[in-house]
C-alpha positions in Angstrom: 104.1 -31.5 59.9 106.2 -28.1 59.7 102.3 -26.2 59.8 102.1 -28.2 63.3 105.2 -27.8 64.4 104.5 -23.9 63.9 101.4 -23.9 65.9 102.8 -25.7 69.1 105.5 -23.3 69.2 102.7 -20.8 69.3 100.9 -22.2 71.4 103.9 -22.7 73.6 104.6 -18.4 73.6 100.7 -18.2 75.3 100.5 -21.2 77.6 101.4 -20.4 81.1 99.8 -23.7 82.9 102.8 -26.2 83.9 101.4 -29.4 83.0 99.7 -28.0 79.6 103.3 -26.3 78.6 104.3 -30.0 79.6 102.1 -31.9 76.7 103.2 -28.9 74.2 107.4 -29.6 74.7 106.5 -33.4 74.2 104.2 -32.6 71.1 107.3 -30.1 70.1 109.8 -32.8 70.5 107.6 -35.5 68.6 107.4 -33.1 65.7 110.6 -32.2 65.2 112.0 -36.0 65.7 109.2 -36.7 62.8 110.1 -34.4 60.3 114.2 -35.1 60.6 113.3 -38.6 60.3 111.0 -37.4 56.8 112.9 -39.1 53.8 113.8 -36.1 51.9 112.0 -35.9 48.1 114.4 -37.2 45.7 115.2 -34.5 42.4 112.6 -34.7 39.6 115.6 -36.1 37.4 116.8 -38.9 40.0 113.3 -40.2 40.2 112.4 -40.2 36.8 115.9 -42.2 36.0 114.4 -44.6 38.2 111.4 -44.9 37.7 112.4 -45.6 33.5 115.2 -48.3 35.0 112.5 -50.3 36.7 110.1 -50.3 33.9 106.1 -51.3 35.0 104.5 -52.4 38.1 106.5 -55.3 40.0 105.6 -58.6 39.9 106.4 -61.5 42.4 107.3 -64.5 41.9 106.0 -67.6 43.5 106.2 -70.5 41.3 109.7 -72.1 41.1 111.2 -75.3 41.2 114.4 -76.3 42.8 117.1 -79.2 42.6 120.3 -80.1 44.4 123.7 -81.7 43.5 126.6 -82.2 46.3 127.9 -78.6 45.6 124.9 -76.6 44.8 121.4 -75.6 45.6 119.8 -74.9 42.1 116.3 -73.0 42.0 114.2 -72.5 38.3 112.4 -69.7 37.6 110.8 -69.8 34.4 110.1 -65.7 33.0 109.5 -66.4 29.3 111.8 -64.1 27.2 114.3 -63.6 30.0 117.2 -64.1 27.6 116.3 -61.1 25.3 117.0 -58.5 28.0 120.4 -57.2 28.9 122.3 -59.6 31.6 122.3 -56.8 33.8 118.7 -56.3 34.4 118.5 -59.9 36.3 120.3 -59.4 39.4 120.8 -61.4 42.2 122.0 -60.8 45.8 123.3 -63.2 48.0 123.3 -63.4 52.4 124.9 -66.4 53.8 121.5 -67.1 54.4 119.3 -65.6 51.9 118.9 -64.3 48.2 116.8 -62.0 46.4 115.9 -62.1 43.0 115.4 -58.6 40.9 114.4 -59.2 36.6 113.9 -55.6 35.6 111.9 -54.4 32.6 111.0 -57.7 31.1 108.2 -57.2 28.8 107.3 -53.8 30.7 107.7 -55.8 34.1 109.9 -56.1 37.1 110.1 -59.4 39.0 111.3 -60.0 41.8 111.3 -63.5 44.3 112.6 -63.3 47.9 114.1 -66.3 49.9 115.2 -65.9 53.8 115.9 -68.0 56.3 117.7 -70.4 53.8 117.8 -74.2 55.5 121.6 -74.5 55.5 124.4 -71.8 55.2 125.7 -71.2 51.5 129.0 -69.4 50.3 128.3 -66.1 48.8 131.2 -65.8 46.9 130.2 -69.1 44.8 126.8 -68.6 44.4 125.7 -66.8 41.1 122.7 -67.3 38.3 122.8 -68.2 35.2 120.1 -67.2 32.2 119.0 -69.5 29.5 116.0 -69.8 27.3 112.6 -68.0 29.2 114.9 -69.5 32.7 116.9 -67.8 35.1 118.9 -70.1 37.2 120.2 -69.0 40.7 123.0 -71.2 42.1 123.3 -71.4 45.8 127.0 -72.8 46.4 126.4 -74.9 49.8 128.8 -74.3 52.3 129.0 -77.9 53.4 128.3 -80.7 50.9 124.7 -82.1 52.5 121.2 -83.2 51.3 119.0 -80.6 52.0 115.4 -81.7 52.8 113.8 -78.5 51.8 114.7 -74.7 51.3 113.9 -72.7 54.2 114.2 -73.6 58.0 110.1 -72.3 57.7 109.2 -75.3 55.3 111.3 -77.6 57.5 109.5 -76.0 60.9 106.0 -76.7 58.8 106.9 -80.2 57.8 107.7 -81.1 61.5 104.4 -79.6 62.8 102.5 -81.7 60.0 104.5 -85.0 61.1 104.3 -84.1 65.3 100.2 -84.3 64.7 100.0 -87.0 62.6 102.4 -89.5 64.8 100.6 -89.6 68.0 100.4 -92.6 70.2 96.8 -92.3 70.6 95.5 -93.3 66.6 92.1 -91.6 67.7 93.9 -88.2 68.2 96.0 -88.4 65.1 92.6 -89.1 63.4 91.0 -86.4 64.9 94.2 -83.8 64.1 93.9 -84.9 60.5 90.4 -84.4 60.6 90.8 -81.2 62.0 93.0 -79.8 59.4 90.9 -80.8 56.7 88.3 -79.1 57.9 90.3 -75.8 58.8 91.6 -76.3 55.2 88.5 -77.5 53.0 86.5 -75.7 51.4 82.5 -75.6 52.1 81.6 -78.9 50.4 84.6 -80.9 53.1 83.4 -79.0 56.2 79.7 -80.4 55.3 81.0 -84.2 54.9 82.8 -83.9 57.6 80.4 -82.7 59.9 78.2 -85.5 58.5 80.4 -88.1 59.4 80.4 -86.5 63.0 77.2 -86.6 63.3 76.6 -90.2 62.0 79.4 -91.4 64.2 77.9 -89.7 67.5 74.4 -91.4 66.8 76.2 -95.0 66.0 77.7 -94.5 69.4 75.2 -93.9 71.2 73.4 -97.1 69.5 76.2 -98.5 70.8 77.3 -99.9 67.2 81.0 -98.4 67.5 83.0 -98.5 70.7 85.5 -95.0 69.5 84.4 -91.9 69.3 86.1 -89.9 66.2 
């Protein structure tokens, strides 16, 4: 970038046409904004430190299960051998609507497992984790004592979607929404018994042996 910058300033010194001394200054400009914008390279020693804190390649996680009491949102990740590695290497941080989990260095492994858009609010300040045997338990302190139907206002926006094209007053359009998703969904095997059936029920109706089409 600094080698480009260089020539459009040369460039600049011999170009004497308005509109071509134009495109340099904006190239110039574009440049210079890029490289102050560059994130600096970090010292040799700064990096390395890191680099050793993290341990391996990073892992995440997306097999979980979660639980609720009156008070709390409880989610269980299961890392076998969590509990051997020091209590500061599983971190957690907490949003009034999100968390992020960090395990660092767990047999030569980082894992991490991200949750936005939580369904409800929670309280940071009483929300914390807790590791036991190959488990780490994160705690999600619910700001107001509530069932919640699922985790994320995502799964909740999914579940309604499902339900709005299932409960149609029309039972041959839910039909053919649930047949449609099945065969967006299925793999080669269901898109061949499903066109099957389609084809079977266009010739019956044309027989004139079934009065609805499907």
């Amino acid at each position: 970038l600094q080698k480009d910058l260089e020539e459009v300033k040369e460039l600049l010194t011999k170009a004497t046409r308005k509109r071509l001394r134009d495109v340099l200054m904006t190239e110039k400009h574009k440049l210079e904004l890029e490289i102050k914008n560059w994130p600096l390279p970090k010292p040799k020693d700064v990096a390395e430190e890191e680099k050793s804190s993290l341990g391996g390649y990073t892992v995440k996680i997306n097999n979980y299960a979660w639980d609720q009491s009156d008070k709390f949102i409880k989610i269980y990740v299961s890392l076998n051998g969590v509990q051997k590695i020091p209590a500061e290497n599983v971190q957690v941080n907490f949003t009034e609507r999100s968390f992020d989990l960090l395990v660092k260095n767990l047999n030569g492994k980082n894992y991490t497992m991200t949750f936005n858009n939580l369904l409800k609010p929670i309280c940071v300040e009483g929300s914390s984790r807790k590791v036991k045997t190959d488990t780490v338990l994160v705690m999600c302190k619910k700001k107001r004592e509530e069932k919640w139907d699922c985790l994320t206002q995502v799964e909740k926006e999914s579940k309604e979607k499902e339900k709005a094209a299932y409960d149609t007053s029309d039972p041959s359009e839910g039909l053919m929404n649930l047949l449609k998703k099945m065969y967006a969904e299925g793999d080669d095997e269901m898109k061949r018994t499903i066109n099957k059936a389609w084809v079977e029920s266009r010739e019956k109706q044309s027989k004139g042996d079934i009065p609805m089409d499907i």
